[in-house]
ZAGU-987223 format. One line per 3 residues: number of its first residue (from 1); their letters; for each residue y, x, z of N, C-alpha, C. Coordinates in steps of 0.001 Angstrom, whole numbers, plus 500000, padded with zeros to 6 digits. Atoms other than C-alpha are relative to their C-alpha. Layout:
<gutis>
NUM = A = Y:X:Z:Y:X:Z:Y:X:Z; ...
</gutis>
This chain:
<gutis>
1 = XXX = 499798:501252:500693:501980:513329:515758:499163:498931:500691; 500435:500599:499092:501181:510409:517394:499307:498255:498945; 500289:501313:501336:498835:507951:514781:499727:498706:500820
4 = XXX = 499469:501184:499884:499012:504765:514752:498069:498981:500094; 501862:500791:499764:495348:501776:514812:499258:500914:498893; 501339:499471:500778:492512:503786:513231:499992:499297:498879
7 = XXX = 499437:500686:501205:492207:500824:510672:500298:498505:500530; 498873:501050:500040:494730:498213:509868:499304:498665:498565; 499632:500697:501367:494755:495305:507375:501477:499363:499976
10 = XXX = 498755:500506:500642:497750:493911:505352:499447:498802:499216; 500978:500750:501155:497348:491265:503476:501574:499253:499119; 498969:500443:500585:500092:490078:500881:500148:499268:498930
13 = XXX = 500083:500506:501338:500639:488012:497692:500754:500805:499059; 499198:499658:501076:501655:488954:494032:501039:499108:499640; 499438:500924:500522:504370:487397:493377:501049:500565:498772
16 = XXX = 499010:499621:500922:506851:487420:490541:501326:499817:499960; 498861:499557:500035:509944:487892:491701:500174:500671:501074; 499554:498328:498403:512110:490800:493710:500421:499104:500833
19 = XXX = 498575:500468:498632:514116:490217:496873:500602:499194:499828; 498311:500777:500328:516941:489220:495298:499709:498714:499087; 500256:501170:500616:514883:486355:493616:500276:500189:498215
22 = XXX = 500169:499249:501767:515209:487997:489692:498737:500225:499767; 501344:500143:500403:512161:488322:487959:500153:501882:500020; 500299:498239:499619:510818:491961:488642:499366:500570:498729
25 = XXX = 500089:499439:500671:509509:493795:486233:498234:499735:499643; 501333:500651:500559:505526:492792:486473:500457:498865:499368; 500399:501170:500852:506479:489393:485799:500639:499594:498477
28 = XXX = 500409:499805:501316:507028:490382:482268:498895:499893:499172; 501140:499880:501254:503725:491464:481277:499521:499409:501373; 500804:500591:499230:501985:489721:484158:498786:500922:501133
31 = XXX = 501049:498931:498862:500898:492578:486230:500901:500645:501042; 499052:499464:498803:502255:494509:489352:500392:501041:499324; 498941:498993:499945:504692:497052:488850:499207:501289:501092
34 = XXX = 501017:499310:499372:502486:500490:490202:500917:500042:501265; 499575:499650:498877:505428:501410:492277:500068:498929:500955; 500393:500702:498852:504573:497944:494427:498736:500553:501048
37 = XXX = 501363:499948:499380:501174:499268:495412:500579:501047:501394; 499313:499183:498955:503143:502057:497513:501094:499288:500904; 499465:500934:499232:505494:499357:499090:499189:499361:500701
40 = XXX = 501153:500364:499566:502627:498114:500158:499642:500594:501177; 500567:499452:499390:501164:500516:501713:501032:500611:501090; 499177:499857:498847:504498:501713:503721:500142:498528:500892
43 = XXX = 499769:501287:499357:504499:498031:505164:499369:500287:500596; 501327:499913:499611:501192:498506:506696:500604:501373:501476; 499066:498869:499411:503606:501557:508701:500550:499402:501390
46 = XXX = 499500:500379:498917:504547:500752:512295:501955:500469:499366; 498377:499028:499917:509023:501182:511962:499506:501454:501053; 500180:498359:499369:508423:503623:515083:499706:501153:499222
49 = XXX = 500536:498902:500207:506415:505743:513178:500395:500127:498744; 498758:499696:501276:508153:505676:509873:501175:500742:500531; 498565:499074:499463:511377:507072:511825:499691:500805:501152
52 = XXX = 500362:498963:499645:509512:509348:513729:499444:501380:499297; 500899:499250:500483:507616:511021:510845:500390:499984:498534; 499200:499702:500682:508487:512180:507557:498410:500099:498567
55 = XXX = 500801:499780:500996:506046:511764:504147:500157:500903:499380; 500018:498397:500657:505009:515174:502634:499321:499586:498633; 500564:500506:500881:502834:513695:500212:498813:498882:499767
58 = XXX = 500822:501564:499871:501001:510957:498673:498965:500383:498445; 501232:500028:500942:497743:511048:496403:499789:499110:499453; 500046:501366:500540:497762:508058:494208:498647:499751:499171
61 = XXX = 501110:500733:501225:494738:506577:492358:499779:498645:499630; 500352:501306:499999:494794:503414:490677:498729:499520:499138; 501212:500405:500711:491700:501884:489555:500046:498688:499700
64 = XXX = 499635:501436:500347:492722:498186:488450:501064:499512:499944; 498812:500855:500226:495531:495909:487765:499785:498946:501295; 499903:501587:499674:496556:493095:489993:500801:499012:499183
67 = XXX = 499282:501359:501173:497870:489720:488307:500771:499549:501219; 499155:500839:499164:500682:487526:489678:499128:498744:500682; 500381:501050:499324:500154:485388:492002:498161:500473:500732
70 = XXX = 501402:499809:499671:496663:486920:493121:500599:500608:501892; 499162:499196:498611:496590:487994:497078:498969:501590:499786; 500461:498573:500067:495928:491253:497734:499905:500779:501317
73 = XXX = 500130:500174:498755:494831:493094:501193:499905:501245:499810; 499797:499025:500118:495589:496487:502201:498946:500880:501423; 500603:499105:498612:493182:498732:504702:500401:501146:499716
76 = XXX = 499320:498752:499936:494564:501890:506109:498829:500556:501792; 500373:499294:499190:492608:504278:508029:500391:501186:500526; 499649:498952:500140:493419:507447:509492:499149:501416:500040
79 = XXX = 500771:498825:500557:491720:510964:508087:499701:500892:501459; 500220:498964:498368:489506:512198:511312:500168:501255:500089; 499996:498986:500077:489521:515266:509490:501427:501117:500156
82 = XXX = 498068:499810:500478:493338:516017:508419:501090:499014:500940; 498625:500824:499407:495968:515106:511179:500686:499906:499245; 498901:499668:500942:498665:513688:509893:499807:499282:498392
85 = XXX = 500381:501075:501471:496824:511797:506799:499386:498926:500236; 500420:501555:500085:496291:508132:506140:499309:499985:498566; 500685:500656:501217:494039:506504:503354:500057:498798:500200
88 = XXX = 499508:501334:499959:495054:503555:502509:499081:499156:498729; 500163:500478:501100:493024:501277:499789:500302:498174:499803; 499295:501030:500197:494552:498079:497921:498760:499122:499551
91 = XXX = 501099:500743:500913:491794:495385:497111:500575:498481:499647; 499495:501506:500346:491949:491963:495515:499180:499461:501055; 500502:500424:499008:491158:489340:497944:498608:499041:499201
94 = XXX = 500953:500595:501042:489013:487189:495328:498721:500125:500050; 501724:498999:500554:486591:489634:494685:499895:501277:500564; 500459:498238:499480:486732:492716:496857:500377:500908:499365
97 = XXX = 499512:498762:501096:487964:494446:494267:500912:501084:500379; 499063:498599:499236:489665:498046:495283:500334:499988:498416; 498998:499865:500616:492954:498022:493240:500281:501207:499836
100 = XXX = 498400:498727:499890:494553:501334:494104:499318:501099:501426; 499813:499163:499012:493724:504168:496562:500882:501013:500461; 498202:499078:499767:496637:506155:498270:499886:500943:501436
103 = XXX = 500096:498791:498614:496221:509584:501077:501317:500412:499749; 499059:499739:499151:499208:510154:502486:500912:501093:501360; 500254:499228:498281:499867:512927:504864:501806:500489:499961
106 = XXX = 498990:500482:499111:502831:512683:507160:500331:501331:500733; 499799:499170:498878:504909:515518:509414:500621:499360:501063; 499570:501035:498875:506231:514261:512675:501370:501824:499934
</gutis>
C-alpha cells in the first residue's frame, strides 16, 4: 500500500445545506449530521488512493458537536505502527476544539 503525506490538513465550513441546495438534515436542529464528519474525512483522501484501496474499517469517536456555519479543520496522519491505518481528527477552528476522532485502516 502506498500512503499518502504523513499529515494533511482540510479545512471546511458548516454549512446548512446539501449539494443539491435543500436544507440537510443538521440544519434542523443546528448541528452537523455525524455522518458529515466521515465525508470529511474521505475528502482529505487523494482520488488515486481511494480507487486503489478499499476501507476495511473505521473507528469513530465523537467528542463534540459542530454548529452551522462554524469552520472546521481536519488533520490526518498515518499510524507508524499499523500499515494501512489513518487517524484522522476533526477540530473547530475557533477554539482548537477536537470534534470527532476517526482510525481507518485501508487494504490496497
Amino acid at each position: 500500500m502506498e500512503p499518502f503525506l504523513f499529515e494533511k490538513e482540510f479545512r471546511v465550513y458548516v454549512y446548512d445545506t446539501g449539494p443539491d441546495g435543500k436544507l440537510s438534515l443538521s440544519s434542523l436542529f443546528n448541528y452537523t449530521n455525524n455522518v458529515r464528519y466521515l465525508q470529511w474525512i474521505y475528502d482529505t483522501y487523494d482520488l488515486d488512493f481511494v480507487m486503489k484501496n478499499i476501507p476495511q474499517s473505521a473507528e469513530i469517536n465523537y467528542l463534540s458537536e459542530s454548529l452551522l456555519n462554524e469552520e472546521v479543520y481536519v488533520q490526518t496522519v498515518s499510524d507508524k505502527i499499523n500499515e494501512g491505518f489513518y487517524n484522522h481528527s476533526v477540530f473547530r477552528a475557533a477554539d482548537n476544539k477536537e470534534l470527532c476522532r476517526i482510525r481507518i485502516g485501508w487494504n490496497s
